[in-house]
C-alpha positions, 0 to 999 in steps of 0.5 A, a space after each residue: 425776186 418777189 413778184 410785185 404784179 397784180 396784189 392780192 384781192 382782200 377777202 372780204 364778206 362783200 366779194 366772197 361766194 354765197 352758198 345759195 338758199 335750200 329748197 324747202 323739199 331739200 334732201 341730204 343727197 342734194 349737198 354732196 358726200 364728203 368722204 374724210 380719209 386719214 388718221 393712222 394710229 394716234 392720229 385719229 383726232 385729226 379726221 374728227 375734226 375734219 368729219 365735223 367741219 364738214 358735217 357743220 358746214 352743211 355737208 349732205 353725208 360725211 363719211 371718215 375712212 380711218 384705222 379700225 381702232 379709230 371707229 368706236 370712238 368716232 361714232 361716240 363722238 360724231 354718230 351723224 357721220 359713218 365710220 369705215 375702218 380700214 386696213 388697206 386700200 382695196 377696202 376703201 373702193 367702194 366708198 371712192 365711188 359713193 362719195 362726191 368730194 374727198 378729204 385727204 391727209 389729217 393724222 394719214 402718217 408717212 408710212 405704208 398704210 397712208 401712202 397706199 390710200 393716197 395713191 387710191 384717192 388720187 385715181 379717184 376722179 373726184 374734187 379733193 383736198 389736200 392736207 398735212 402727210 398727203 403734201 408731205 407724200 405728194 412732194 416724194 411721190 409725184 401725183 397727179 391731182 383731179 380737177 377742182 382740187 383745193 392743197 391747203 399747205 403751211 409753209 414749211 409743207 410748202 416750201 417741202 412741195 417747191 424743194 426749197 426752204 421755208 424761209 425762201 417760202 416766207 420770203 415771197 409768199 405770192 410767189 410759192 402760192 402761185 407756183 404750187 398752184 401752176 404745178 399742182 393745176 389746183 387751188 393753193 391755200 398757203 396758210 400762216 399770218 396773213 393766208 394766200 388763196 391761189 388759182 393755176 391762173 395767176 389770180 390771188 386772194 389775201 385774207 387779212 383776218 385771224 389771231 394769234 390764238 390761231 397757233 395750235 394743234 388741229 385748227 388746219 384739219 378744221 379747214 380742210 374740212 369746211 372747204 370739203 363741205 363748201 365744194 360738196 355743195 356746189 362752190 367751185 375749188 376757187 370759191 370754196 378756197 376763199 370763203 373756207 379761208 375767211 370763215 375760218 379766220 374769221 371765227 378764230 378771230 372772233 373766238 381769239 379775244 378770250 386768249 391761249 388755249 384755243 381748241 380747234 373743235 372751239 371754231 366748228 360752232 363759231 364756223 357755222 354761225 357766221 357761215 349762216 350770217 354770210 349764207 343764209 339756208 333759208 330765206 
């Protein structure tokens, strides 16, 4: 049965956590080290879209750790971020250690190379997020996730985490966003028409906001990380979960009157903009 207990809080601009204002001696180390990793062979857009999202959203560094083939047109792209090709997970160990929020699952594939780096992010002790292949891994391999982690599933992932089936997913979304959020002790964003935000505690969060413009290639990888970068600096997986959530919805919304053909990489200016209405950096 759909649970009918306690409905979800509407997100809104008046409820939402502010990131504090920047001192004015400020520095980058004071903002957190995102560290993107994913992007297997074809998909190494994925991981620029999430390196510049968190890049824009105030992260303090941004590192991408991705296929060696993907690091010349990543540093074309985004020169303000470091690149690390790797080839297997033992190359990704020092980089675990330096950063301070990681990003798992854009373009990461199924295959050996992926599987293998998600099982070295998922020992690392460090809030994370959860995308795309790393759920689809995660729902044939057991893992355990760190604390103040943040798995932000489509429902058809969704419903592949609960072994059931996507429109059971539909049928009481409350419901699988509590769930996954109990059985993952993590923050659950159950994304779609109407996005849920869940705690392992019960508490949920509806954002009413979005368009249908929405629907298309990379727009998730986006989120992802804007959440990373709101962790990064100093929100709890909660907090990051439901600004992360309305400011996303929020810009393609507003970018959406223009109609089809929505890029996800059109959201990232649009995303800092209202982040700054919403939080200013200086005051």
């Amino acid at each position: 049965m759909p649970q009918t207990k306690h409905p979800p809080l509407p997100l809104s601009s008046l409820t939402l956590a502010r990131l504090p204002p920047r001192a004015a001696d400020a520095h980058k180390g004071d903002f957190g080290h995102v560290l993107v990793v994913g992007g297997d062979l074809g998909t190494g857009g994925a991981v620029m879209l999430s390196g510049e999202a968190a890049l824009r959203c105030g992260a303090g560094l941004v590192s991408v750790a991705t296929r060696p083939e993907h690091v010349a047109a990543g540093l074309t792209r985004l020169p303000e971020t470091m690149w690390l090709g790797v080839s297997s997970a033992n190359q990704l160990m020092a980089l675990l250690e330096r950063a301070t929020v990681l990003v798992v699952g854009p373009g990461l594939g199924q295959a050996g190379w992926g599987r293998s780096l998600l099982s070295a992010v998922a020992n690392a002790h460090r809030p994370q997020v959860w995308d795309a292949d790393a759920l689809n891994l995660l729902a044939r391999t057991p893992l355990a996730l760190p604390s103040g982690s943040i798995l932000t599933p489509h429902p058809g992932e969704a419903a592949r985490l609960l072994g059931i089936s996507t429109e059971a997913v539909q049928a009481d979304r409350p419901g699988a966003a509590r769930k996954l959020a109990r059985r993952y002790a993590s923050v659950c964003v159950l994304k779609g028409a109407g996005t849920l935000v869940a705690d392992p505690a019960g508490q949920l969060a509806f954002c009413g906001r979005g368009h249908p413009a929405m629907a298309g290639a990379g727009l998730g990888d986006v989120l992802t990380g804007v959440l990373a970068a709101l962790l990064a600096q100093g929100l709890d997986a909660w907090q990051a979960a439901c600004l992360g959530v309305w400011l996303h919805a929020c810009a393609g919304e507003r970018l959406g009157v223009k109609g089809r053909g929505l890029a996800a990489s059109d959201l990232v200016p649009v995303i800092r903009a209202l982040l700054e209405e919403h939080s200013a950096c200086q005051v």
